[in-house]
C-alpha positions in Angstrom: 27.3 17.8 -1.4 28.0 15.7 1.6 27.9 16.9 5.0 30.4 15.1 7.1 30.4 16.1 10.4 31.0 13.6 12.5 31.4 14.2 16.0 34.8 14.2 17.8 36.7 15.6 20.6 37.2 19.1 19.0 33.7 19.1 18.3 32.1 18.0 21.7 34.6 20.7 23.1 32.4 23.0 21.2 29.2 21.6 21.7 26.8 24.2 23.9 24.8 23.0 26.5 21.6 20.7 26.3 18.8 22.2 24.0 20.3 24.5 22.2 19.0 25.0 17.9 20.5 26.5 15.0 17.3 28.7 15.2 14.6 27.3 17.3 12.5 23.7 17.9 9.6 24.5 15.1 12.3 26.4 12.4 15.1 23.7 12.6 12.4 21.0 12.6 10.7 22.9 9.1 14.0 23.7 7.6 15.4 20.3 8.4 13.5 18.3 6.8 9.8 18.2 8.9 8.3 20.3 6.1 8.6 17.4 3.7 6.3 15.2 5.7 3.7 18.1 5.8 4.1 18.8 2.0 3.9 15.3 0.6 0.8 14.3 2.0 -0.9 17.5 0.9 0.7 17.0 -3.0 -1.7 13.3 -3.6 -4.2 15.4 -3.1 -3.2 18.2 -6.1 -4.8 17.6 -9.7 -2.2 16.6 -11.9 -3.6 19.3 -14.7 -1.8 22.2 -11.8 2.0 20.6 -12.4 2.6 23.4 -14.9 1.7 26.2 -12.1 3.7 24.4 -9.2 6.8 23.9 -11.6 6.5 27.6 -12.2 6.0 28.1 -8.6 9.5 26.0 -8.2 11.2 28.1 -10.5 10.6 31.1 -8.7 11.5 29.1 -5.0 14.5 28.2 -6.8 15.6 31.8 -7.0 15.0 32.1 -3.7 16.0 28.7 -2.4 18.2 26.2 -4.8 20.4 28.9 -6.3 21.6 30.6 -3.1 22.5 26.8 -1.3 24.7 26.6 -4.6 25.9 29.5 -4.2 26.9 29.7 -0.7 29.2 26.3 -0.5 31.7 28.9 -3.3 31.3 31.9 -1.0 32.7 29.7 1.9 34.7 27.6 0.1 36.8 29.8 -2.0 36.7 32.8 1.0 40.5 33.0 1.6 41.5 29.9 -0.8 44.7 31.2 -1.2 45.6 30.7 2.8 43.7 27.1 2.6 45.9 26.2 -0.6 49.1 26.8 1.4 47.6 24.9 4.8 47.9 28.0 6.7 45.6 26.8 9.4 45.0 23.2 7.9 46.3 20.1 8.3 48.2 18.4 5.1 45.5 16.2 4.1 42.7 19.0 4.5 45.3 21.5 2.5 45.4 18.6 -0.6 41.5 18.4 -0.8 41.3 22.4 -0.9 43.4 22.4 -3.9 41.7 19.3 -5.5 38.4 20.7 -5.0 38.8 23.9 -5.6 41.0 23.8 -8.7 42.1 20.4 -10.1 38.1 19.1 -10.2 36.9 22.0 -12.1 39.5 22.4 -14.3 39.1 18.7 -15.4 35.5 19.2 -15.4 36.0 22.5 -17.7 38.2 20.2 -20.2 35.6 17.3 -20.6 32.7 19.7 -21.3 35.1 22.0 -23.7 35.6 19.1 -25.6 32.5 17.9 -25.5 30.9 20.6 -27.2 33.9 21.2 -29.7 33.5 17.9 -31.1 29.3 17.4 -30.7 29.9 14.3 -29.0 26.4 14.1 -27.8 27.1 10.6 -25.9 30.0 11.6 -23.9 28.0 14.9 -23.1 25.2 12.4 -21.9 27.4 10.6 -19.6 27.8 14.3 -17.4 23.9 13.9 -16.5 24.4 10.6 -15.4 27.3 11.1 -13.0 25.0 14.2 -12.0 22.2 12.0 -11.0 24.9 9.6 -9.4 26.8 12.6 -7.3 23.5 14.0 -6.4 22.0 10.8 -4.8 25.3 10.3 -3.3 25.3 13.9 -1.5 21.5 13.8 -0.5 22.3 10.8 2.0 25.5 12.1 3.0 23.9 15.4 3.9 21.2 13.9 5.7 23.5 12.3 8.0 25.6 15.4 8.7 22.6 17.0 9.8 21.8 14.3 11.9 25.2 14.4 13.6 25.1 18.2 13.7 21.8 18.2 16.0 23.4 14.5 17.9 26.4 17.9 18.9 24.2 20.5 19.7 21.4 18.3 21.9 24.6 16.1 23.5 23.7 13.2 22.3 26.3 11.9 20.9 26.7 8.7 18.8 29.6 6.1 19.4 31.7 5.2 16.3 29.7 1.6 15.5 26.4 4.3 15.7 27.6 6.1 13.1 28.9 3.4 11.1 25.3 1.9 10.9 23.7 4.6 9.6 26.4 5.6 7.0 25.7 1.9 6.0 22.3 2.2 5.7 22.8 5.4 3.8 24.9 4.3 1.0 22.5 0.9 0.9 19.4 3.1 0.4 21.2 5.5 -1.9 22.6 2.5 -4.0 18.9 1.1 -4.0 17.6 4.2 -5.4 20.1 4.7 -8.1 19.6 1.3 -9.2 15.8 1.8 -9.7 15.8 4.8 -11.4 18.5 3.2 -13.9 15.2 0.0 -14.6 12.3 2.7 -14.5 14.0 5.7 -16.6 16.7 3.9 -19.4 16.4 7.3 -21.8 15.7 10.6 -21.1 16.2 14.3 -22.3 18.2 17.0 -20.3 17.9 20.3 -21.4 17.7 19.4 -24.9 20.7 16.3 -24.8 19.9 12.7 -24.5 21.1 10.4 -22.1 21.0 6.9 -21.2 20.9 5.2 -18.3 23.2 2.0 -17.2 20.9 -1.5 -17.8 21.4 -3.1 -14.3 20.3 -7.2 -13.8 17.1 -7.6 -11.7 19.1 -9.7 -9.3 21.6 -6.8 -8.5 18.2 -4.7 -7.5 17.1 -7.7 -5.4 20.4 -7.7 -3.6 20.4 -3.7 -2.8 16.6 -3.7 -1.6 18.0 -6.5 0.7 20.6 -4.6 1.8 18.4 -1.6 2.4 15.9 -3.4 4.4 18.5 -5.2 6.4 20.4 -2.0 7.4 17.3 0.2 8.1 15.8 -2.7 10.4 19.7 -2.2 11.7 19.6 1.1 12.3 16.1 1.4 13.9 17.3 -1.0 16.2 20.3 1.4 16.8 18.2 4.0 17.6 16.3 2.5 20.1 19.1 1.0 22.0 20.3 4.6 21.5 17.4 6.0 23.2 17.5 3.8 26.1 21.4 4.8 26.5 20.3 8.9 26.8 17.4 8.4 29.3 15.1 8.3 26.3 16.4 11.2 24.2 17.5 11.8 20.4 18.3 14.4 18.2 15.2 14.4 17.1 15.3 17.0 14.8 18.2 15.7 13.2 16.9 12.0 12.8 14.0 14.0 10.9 16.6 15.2 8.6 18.1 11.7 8.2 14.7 10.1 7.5 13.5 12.7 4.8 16.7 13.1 3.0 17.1 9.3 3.0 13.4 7.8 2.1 11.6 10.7 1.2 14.2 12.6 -1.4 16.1 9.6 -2.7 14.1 6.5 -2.2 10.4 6.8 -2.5 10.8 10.9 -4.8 9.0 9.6 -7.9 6.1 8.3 -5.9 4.7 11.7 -7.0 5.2 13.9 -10.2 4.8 16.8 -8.2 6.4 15.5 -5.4 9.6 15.5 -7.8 9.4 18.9 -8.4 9.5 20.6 -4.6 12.2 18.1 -3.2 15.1 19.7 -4.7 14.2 23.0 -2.3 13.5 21.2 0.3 16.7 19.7 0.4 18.3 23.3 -0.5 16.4 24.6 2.7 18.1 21.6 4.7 21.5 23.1 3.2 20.9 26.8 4.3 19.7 26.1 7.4 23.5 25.1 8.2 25.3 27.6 6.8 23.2 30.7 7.6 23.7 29.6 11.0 27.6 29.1 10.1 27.5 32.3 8.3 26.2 34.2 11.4 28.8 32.9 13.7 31.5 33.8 11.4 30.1 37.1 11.6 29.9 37.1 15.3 33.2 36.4 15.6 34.2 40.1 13.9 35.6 42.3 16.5 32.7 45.5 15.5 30.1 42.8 15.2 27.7 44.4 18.2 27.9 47.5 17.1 25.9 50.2 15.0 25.8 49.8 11.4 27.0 53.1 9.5 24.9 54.9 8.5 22.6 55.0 11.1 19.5 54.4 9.0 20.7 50.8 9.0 20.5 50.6 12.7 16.9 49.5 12.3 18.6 45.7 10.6 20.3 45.7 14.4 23.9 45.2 14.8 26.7 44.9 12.1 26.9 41.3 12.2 23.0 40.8 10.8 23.9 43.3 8.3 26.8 41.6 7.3 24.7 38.4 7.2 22.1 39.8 5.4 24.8 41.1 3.0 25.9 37.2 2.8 22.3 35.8 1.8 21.8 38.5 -0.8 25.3 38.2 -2.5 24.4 34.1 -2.8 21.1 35.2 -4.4 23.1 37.1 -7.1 25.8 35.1 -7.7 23.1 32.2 -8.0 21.4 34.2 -10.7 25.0 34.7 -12.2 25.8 31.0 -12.9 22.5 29.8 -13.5 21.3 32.1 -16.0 23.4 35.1 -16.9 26.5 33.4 -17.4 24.8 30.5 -19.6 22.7 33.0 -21.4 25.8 35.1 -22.5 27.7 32.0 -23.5 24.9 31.2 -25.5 24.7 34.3 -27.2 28.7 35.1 -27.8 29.8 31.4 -28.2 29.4 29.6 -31.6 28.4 25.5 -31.9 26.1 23.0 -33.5 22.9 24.0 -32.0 21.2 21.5 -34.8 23.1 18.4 -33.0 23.9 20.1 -29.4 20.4 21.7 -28.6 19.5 25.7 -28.3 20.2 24.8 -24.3 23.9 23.4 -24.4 25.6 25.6 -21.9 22.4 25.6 -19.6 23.0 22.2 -19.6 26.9 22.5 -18.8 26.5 24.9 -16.4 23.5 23.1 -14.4 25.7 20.1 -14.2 29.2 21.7 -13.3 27.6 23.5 -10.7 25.6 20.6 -9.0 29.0 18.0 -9.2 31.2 20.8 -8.5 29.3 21.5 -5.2 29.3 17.8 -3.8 33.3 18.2 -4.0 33.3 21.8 -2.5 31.2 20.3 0.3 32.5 17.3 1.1 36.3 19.3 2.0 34.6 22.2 3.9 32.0 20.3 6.0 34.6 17.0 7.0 35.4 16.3 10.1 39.2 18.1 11.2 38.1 21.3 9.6 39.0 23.9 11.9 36.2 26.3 10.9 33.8 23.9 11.5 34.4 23.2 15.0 34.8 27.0 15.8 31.6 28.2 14.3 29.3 25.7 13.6 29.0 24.4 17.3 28.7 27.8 18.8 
């Protein structure tokens, strides 16, 4: 859930030269987060009575969009696991996440929402879709500031240490403001059938964290510009799009707009996959075949065996996506007995949607840290 790449020598070795994109200026600038300023705008000026087609709209984007982000952090993650849970490769501390991650978290996670459901405890199940909206706040801001310092590698302008402590700062302030205003506007809800409650906060503690907010994004524009007078009047613009959209526009200001609510979660998905198909496709680059012909020929017409294998890539995240979102809940539904009067007719939908979304800001925040070998290697390419 948390993209932290922060730049360091390994990193700048592998930085290309001036200019260069994960795709190109207009797609990393849409996929990034510049769509979100175009959308918004457009969405005050929707009828309310047309939320039901554009959350039908969003189902079928997420398909397309939200599952397959999902999806892809356990395709790279667990791709040889067994190598990364010896440290073949990786250093002691990186080796320890793997295994924490990757096994420890969602076997704990497995064993809380077991037990859960065997014993109808409604309010401990409640307290899963609160440390969801917590986790998912949390790995928003985090992931806008990996894309930030993933475009601050590939444009070469780089941000000193006291740089990139002001904006993780001002991250964590705006995330923390956020969460705490959500908790005074929303103290009940319903989650796929379950109630939960959120945590009563005193009106001084909000006072403090909008402080904080204001003070560290008055900080960090001042950063910028001090920045921009360092690089001869150049940023990673793209990137500080990513920042600003994922920060103000996803967390802070995202129930400006019912609808508004409804398209930000692919948005940010689109922010996710811009990333990793661009990983993805150096990883398949790398292969020693990767120029050449597909077999058979008829493929030849995708180009080379590295697209394919790509392609192969983004279509196996679409399935496995429609796997654990809705076959695998729908079967455990159907085969696995419990107190649908007191748990809902939803109750592993519900499991499932939350494992998956926790689970991922875990996965994330080992593969995409700083000190990852793979990063380095193909990310930067």
């Amino acid at each position: 859930m948390a993209l932290d790449l922060s730049v360091e020598t390994t990193a700048r070795k592998a930085a290309t030269p001036p200019g260069k994109y994960l795709f190109s200026p207009v797609a990393d600038f849409l996929m990034l987060g510049g769509s979100a300023f175009l959308i918004l705008p457009v969405l005050f000026f929707v009828p309310r009575e047309y939320e039901g087609p554009l959350a039908a709209t969003m189902v079928v984007v997420a398909y397309l969009v939200n599952y397959p982000h999902f999806a892809h952090s356990y395709q790279i993650f667990y791709r040889n696991f067994g190598r990364k849970a010896r440290g073949d490769g990786y250093d002691r501390s990186l080796q320890l996440r793997y295994i924490f991650a990757g096994v420890i978290v969602p076997a704990i996670m497995a064993l809380f929402f077991a037990y859960g459901a065997a014993t109808s405890n409604t309010r401990l199940l409640g307290f899963a879709a609160n440390a969801m909206f917590f986790f998912v706040g949390w790995h928003y801001v985090k992931q806008g500031y990996g894309m930030l310092m993933v475009d601050a590698v590939l444009k070469r302008k780089f941000f000193d240490g006291r740089d990139k402590k002001v904006l993780l700062i001002n991250s964590y302030a705006v995330w923390i403001l956020a969460w705490l205003q959500t908790n005074t506007a929303v103290t009940q809800g319903q989650y796929y059938g379950l109630q939960y409650y959120t945590f009563a906060a005193p009106s001084w503690i909000t006072d403090i964290a909008l402080a904080a907010a204001v003070a560290s994004t008055a900080a960090t524009l001042l950063m910028l510009a001090s920045r921009w007078r360092k690089n001869g009047g150049g940023l990673p613009y793209n990137g500080i799009v990513a920042y600003v959209a994922s920060l103000y526009l996803w967390i802070l200001i995202a129930r400006i707009n019912p609808l508004w609510l409804l398209v930000v979660p692919a948005l940010h998905s689109l922010q996710y996959l811009a990333v990793v198909w661009r990983y993805q496709t150096n990883v398949e680059r790398d292969v020693s075949d990767a120029a050449r012909d597909p077999e058979p020929k008829i493929l030849s017409v995708l180009g080379p065996r590295y697209r394919l294998r790509v392609l192969g890539f983004i279509i196996g995240g679409g399935a496995l996506g429609y796997l654990g979102f809705w076959l695998i809940p729908f079967l455990l539904t159907a085969l696995v007995p419990y107190d649908s009067q007191v748990l809902g007719s939803s109750l592993f939908f519900f499991i499932v949607l939350i494992f998956i979304n926790v689970h991922h800001y875990f996965l994330d925040n080992v593969m995409w840290r700083r000190g990852n070998p793979e990063v380095s290697k193909y990310l930067f390419r």
